[in-house]
ZAFIKE-384362 format. One line per field, with one value per residue (C-alpha): residue in three letters; x, y, z. Coordinates in pm, 1 decimal, decimal comma. Layout:
# ZAFIKE-384362
residu: c(ALA:...)
xx: c(X:...)
yy: c(Y:...)
zz: c(Z:...)
END
This chain:
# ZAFIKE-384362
residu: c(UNK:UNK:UNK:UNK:UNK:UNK:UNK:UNK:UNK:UNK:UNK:UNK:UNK:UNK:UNK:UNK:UNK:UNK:UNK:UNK:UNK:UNK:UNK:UNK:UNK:UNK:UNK:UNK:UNK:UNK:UNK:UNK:UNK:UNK:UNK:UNK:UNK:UNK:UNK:UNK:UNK:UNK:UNK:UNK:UNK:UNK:UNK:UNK:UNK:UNK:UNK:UNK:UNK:UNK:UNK:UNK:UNK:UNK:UNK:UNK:UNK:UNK:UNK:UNK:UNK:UNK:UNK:UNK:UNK:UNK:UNK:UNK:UNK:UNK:UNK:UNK:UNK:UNK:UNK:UNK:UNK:UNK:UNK:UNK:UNK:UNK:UNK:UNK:UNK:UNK:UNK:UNK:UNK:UNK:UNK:UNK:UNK:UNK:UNK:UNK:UNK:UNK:UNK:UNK:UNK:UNK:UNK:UNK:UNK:UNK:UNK:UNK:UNK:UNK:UNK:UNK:UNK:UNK:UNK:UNK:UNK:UNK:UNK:UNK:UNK:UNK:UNK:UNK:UNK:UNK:UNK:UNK:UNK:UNK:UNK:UNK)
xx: c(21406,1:21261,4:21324,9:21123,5:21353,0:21207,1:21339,8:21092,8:21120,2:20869,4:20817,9:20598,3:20341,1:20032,8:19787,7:19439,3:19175,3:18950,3:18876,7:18899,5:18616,5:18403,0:18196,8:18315,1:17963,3:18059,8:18418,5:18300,8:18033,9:18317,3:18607,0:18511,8:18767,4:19019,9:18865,2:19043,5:19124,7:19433,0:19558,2:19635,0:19957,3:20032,0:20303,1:20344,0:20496,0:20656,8:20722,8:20953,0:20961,7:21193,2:21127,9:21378,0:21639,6:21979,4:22284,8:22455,6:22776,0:22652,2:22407,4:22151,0:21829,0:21953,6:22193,6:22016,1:22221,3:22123,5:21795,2:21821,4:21935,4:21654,9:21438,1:21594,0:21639,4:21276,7:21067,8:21200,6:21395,4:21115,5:20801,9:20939,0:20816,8:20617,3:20252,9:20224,5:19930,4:20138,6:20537,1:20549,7:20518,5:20290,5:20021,0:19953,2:19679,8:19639,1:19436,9:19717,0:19523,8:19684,8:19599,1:19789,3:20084,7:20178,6:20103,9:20358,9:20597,9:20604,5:20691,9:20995,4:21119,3:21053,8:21257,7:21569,0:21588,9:21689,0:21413,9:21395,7:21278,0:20963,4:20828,4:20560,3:20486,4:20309,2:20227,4:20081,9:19898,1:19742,1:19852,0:19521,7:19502,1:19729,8:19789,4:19962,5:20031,3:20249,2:20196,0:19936,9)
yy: c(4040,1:4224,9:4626,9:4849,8:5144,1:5398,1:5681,3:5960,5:6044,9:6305,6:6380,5:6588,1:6473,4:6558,4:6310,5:6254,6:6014,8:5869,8:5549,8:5565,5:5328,1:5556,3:5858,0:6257,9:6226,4:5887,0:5989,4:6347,8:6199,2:5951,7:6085,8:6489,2:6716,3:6478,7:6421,1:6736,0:6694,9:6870,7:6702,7:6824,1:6776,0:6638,6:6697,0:6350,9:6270,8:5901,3:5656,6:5352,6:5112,0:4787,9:4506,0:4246,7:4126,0:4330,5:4237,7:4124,2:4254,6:4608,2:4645,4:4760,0:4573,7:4781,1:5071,0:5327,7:5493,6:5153,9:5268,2:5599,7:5511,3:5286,9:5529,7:5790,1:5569,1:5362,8:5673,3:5990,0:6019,1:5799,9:6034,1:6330,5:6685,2:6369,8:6394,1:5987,3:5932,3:6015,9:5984,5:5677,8:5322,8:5202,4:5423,1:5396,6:5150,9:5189,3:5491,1:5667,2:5652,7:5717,0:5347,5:5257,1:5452,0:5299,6:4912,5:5042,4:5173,5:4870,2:4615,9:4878,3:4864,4:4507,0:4299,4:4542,3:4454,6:4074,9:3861,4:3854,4:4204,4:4325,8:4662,0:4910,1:5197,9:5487,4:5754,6:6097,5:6295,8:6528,6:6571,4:6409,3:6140,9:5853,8:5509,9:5198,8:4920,7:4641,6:4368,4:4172,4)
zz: c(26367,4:26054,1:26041,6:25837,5:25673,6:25456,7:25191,8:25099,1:24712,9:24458,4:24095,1:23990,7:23650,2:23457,2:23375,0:23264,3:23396,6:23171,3:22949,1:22547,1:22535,3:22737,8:22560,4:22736,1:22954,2:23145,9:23157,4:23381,1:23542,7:23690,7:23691,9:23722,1:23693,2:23642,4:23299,1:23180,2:22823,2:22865,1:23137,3:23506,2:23750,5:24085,9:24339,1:24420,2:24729,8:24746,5:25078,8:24984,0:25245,9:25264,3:25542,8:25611,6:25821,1:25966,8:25749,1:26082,7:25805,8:25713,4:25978,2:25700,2:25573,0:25227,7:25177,8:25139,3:24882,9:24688,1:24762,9:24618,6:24336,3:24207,6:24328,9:24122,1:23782,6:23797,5:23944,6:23921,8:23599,1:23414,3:23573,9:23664,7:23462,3:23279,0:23116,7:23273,8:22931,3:22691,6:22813,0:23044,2:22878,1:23127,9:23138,7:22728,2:22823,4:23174,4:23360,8:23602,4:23888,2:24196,6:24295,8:23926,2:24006,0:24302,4:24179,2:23830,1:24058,8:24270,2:23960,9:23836,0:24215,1:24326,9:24101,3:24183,2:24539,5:24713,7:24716,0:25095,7:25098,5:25154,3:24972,7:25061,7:24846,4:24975,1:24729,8:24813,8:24516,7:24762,1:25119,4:25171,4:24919,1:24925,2:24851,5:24981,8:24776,9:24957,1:24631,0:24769,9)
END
């Protein structure tokens, strides 16, 4: 029997959308306000979810204080109070998209966790806008 467990996590960054190969007029007309030269933040709101089996030992499909942790080291300390274009590693040649976020934060969390696991990240930049990536 598989079990679903969840933590909730968020980090608040700036970021600009828009392509360097792109002139200022195709870069509005696509990505509007987020185009802002100098930059704009999120309140992002995270969902980590891990699928697997009951440790018949622990009674856990993953300690959740395991959890935490990566959350804290691969997510929050590395985005947190961030501008994501110019601080984080990843985003130096890839838009931070909401849809981008959640695929980047997905390869720092995956190989941390058994390989029997499952993981499904939900990420909130608006409390109307969100994405699920589940690595397929």
């Amino acid at each position: 029997m598989k079990v679903k467990v969840s933590r909730k996590a968020h980090f608040n960054a700036a970021h600009r959308l828009y392509r360097q190969d792109w002139s200022f007029e195709e870069n509005e007309a696509t990505f509007g306000k987020c185009n802002n030269p100098h930059y704009h933040g999120h309140n992002y709101e995270l969902i980590v979810s891990v699928t697997g089996e009951i440790d018949p030992q622990t009674g856990y499909v993953i300690d959740m204080k395991i959890l935490k942790d990566i959350i804290r080291s691969e997510v929050e300390d590395a985005f947190d109070h961030k501008n994501l274009n110019i601080e984080v590693p990843e985003f130096k040649e890839l838009n931070p998209t909401a849809e981008n976020i959640a695929v980047v934060i997905y390869n720092k969390i995956k190989p941390k966790l058994k390989r029997e696991l499952e993981l499904e990240i939900t990420l909130y930049e608006t409390p109307r806008n969100f994405v699920t990536f589940t690595g397929k």
